[in-house]
C-alpha positions in Angstrom: 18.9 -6.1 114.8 19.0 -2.4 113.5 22.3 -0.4 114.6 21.6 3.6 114.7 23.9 5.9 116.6 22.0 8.8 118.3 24.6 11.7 119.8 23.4 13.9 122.1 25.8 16.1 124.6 28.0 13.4 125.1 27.5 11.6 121.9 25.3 8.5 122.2 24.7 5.6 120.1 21.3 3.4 119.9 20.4 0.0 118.0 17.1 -1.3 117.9 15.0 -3.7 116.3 11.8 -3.2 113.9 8.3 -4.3 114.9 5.8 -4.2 112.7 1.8 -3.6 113.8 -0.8 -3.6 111.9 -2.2 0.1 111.1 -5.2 -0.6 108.6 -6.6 -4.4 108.3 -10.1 -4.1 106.9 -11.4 -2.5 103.8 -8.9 -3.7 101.3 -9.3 -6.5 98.7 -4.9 -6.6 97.6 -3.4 -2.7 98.5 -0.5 -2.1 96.5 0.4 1.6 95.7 0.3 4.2 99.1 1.0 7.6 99.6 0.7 10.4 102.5 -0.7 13.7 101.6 0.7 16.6 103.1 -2.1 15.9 106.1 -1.5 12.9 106.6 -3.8 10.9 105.2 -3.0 7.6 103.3 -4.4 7.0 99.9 -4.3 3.3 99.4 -4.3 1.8 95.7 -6.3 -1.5 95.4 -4.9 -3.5 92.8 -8.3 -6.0 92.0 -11.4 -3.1 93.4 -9.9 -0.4 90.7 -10.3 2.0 93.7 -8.2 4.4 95.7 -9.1 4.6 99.4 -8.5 7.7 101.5 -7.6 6.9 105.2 -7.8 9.5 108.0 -5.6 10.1 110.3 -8.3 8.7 112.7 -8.3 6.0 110.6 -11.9 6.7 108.8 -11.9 5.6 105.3 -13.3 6.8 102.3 -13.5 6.4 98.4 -11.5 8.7 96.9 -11.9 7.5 93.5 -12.7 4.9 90.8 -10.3 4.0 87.9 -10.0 2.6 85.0 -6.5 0.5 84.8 -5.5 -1.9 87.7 -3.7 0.8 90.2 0.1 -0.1 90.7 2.7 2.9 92.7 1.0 6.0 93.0 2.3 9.6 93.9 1.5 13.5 94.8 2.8 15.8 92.6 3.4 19.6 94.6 -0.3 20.8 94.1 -1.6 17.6 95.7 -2.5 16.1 93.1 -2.1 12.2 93.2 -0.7 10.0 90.3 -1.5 6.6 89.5 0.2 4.5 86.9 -2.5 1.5 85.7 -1.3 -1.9 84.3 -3.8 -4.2 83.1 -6.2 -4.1 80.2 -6.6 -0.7 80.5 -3.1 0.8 80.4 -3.3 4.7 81.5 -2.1 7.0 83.8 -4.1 9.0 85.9 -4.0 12.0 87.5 -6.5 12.8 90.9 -7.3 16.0 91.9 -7.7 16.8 95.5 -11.4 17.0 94.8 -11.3 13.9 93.2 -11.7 14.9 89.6 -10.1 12.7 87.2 -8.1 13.3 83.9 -6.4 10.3 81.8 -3.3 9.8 79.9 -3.0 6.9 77.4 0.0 5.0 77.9 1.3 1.2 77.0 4.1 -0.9 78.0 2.5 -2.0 81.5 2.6 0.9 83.4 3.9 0.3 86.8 6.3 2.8 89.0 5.5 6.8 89.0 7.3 9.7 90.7 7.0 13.2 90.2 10.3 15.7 90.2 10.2 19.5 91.8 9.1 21.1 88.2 6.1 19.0 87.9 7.5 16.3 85.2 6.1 12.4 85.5 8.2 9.9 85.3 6.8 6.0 85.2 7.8 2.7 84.5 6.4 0.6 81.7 7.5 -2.8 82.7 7.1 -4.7 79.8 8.6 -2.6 76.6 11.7 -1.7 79.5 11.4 2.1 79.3 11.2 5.1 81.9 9.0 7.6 80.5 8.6 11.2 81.0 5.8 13.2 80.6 5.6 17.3 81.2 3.5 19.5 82.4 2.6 20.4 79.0 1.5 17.2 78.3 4.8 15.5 76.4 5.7 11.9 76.7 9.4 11.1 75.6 11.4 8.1 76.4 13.6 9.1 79.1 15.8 5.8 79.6 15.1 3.0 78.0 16.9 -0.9 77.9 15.8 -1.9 81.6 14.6 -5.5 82.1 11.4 -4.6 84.1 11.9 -1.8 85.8 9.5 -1.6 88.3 8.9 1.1 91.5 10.8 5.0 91.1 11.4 7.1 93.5 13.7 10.7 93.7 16.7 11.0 95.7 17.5 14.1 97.6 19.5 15.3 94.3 17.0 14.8 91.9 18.1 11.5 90.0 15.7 8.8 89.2 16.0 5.9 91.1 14.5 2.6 89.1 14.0 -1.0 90.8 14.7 -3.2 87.4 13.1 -6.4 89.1 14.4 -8.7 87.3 18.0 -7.6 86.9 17.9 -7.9 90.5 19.1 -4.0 90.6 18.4 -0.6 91.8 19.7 1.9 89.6 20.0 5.4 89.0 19.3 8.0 86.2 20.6 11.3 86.5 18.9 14.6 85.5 21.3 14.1 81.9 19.6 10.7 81.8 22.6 8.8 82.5 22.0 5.1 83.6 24.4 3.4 86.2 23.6 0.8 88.7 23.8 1.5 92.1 22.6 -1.4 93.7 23.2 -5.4 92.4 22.7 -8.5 93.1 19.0 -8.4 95.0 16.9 -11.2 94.8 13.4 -10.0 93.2 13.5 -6.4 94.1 9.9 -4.6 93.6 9.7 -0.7 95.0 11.6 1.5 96.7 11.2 4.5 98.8 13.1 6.9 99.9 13.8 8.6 103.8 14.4 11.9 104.8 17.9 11.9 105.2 18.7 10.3 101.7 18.6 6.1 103.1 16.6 3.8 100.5 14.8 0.8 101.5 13.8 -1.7 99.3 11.1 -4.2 99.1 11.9 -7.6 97.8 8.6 -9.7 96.9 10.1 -13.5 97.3 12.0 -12.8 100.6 9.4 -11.3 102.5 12.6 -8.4 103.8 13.0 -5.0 103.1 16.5 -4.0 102.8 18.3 -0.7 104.2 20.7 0.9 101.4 22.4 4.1 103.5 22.6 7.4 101.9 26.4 8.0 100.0 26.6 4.0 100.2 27.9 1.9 97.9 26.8 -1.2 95.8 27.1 -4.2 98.7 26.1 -1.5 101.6 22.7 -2.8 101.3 21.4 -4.6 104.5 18.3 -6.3 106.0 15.7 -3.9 107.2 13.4 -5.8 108.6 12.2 -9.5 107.2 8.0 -10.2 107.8 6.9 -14.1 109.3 4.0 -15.1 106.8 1.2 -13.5 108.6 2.8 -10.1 106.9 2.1 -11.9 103.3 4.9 -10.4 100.5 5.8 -6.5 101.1 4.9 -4.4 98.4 4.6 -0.8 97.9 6.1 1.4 101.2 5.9 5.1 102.3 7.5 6.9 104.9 5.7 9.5 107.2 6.3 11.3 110.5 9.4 8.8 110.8 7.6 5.4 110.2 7.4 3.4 107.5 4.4 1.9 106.0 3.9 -1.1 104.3 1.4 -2.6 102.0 1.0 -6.3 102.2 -0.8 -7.8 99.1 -4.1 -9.8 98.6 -3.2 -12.6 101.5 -3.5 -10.5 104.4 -4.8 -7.4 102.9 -3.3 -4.8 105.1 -1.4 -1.8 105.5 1.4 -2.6 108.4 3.6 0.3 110.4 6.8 -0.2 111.0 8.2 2.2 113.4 12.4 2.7 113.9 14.4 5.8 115.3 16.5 5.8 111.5 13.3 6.7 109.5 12.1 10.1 108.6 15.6 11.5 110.4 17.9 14.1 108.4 21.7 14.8 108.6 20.8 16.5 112.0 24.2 17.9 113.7 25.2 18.2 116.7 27.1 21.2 117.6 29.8 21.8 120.2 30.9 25.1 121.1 31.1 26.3 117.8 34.1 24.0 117.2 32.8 20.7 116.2 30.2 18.8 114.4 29.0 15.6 114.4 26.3 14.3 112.0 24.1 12.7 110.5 22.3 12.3 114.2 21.2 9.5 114.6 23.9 7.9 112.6 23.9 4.3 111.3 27.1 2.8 109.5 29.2 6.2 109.2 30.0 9.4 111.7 30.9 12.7 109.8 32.8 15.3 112.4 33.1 18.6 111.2 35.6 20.9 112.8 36.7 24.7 112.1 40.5 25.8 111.6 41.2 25.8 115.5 40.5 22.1 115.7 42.4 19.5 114.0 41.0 16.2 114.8 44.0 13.3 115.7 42.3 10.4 117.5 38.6 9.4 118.2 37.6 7.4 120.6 34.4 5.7 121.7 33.3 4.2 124.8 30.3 2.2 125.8 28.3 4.2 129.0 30.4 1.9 131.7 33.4 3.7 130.4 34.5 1.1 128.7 36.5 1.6 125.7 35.3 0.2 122.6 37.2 1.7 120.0 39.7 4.0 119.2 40.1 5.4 115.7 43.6 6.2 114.8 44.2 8.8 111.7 44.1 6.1 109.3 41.3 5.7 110.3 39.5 8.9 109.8 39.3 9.1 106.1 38.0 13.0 105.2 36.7 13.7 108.9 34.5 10.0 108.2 34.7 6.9 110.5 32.7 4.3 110.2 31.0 2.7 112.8 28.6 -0.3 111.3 30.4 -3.1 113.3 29.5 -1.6 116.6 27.0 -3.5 119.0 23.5 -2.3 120.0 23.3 0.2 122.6 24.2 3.6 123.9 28.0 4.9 123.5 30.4 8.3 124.6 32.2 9.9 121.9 35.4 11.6 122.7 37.3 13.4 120.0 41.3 14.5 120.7 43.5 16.8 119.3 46.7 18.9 120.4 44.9 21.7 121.8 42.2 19.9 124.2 39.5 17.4 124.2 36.0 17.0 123.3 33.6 14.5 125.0 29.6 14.2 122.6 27.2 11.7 124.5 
């Protein structure tokens, strides 16, 4: 069961589980990389077929293209154009127009993972030799981190560092812009891709456990929870995308699918909620941690929450309210009142 703490005038908090349904079940010999353009249409790699598929929004599909190397993660760079790092015999990667024109890039090492930063650079994976290569605009491959295991799926966080799934170091870690490696995550069992939300949250697909995991933006190693976890009818999870607040799934060559998974947490930002020009609470909805903001007038000494009964759930003293924080992951599914006390007056957020 998924916690996530929605405030509203009152302050309100709201837990809920993940369902998935199936979105696309025919037309697809083993998906693996996906991708949302700016329309909304999916573009589905297929691993065996050497084919991308375009999927309407009405569902209608379409070849987008043929290519050469066995399609793993793809992405869309800012002009639209989508990127596709192949594996196989063929090992390239290669660049889509929106018109479906084609261009190639030798590469070697097994691509796999691919991501694309705000100036237009490539990153991807080779999963075999270990290293994270970049590519620029200009058309320059370096070695932008090497000594990874096999790193697999990359994804940006909302500051611009590299995020790398090394798959069989059982890890998510992190290169910054100065291409400093650290680990952020440990101890996963068979971690594959990752993607990431909105409002900075990471989930991760693990390929023997059937689960994607939840890693909370400003978390820490350990803060890493069970998302969802698929019965065998959902096959192994394997690449993922996030659009219009649900995330998508593909599923591999046993079911052949593209599953949605819908959940209030996904596709929402640090929204705030504002009280009088006095306080602010955010991110909204909120998961594990509550941020209140307040301006010089209001000096926060107690919180306390309440279930919608009245009931009182909780009180945080000032120890613990650690730099306007609390944190709220042990609280039980359903809707709660905030109230928030100082020496001058109260504040009650639903």
């Amino acid at each position: 069961m998924k916690k996530i703490l929605l405030f509203t005038l009152l302050s309100t908090v709201s837990i809920n589980a993940q369902t998935p349904t199936d979105y696309v079940t025919t037309g697809f010999n083993t998906p693996s990389g996906i991708a949302f353009d700016a329309s909304g249409n999916l573009f589905v790699a297929d691993y065996y077929t050497y084919k991308v598929t375009k999927v309407a929004p009405n569902l209608a599909q379409t070849n987008f293209a043929t290519v050469n190397g066995t399609p793993q993660q793809i992405a869309f760079d800012a002009a639209g154009n989508l990127w596709l790092a192949g594996s196989g015999f063929i090992q390239e990667i290669e660049k889509i127009t929106p018109a479906g024109v084609i261009t190639t890039y030798s590469a070697s090492g097994s691509p796999y993972g691919i991501a694309i930063d705000a100036s237009g650079n490539v990153f991807y994976s080779e999963s075999n030799s270990g290293d994270i290569k970049k590519r620029t605009p200009e058309g320059v491959t370096t070695t932008f981190a090497s000594n990874f295991i096999q790193p697999n799926g990359l994804a940006f966080d909302k500051s611009g560092n590299l995020l790398v799934v090394d798959k069989l170091d059982g890890a998510v870690k992190k290169i910054t812009t100065d291409g400093v490696v650290s680990k952020l995550i440990s101890g996963m069992n068979n971690p594959t891709n990752l993607v990431v939300a909105p409002n900075g949250d990471l989930y991760i697909s693990t390929g023997s456990q059937n689960r994607i995991f939840r890693f909370p933006a400003g978390g820490v190693d350990g803060d890493q929870q069970q998302f969802i976890r698929f019965n065998i009818n959902y096959d192994t999870p394997a690449q993922m995308a996030i659009y219009n607040g649900a995330l998508y799934v593909s599923t591999g060559s046993h079911t052949k699918k593209i599953i949605k998974v819908t959940s209030p947490s996904l596709g929402l930002g640090d929204t705030k909620k504002t009280i009088n020009n006095s306080l602010a609470i955010y991110p909204n909805p909120a998961t594990d941690y509550l941020h209140i903001e307040s301006n010089s007038d209001v000096t926060i000494e107690t919180i306390d929450l309440y279930d919608m009964t009245g009931r009182a759930v909780q009180n945080f003293k000032p120890a613990d309210i650690q730099n306007n924080t609390i944190k709220v992951s042990n609280v039980t599914s359903g809707n709660y009142i905030l109230k928030v006390n100082n020496t001058s007056k109260k504040i009650i957020i639903k």
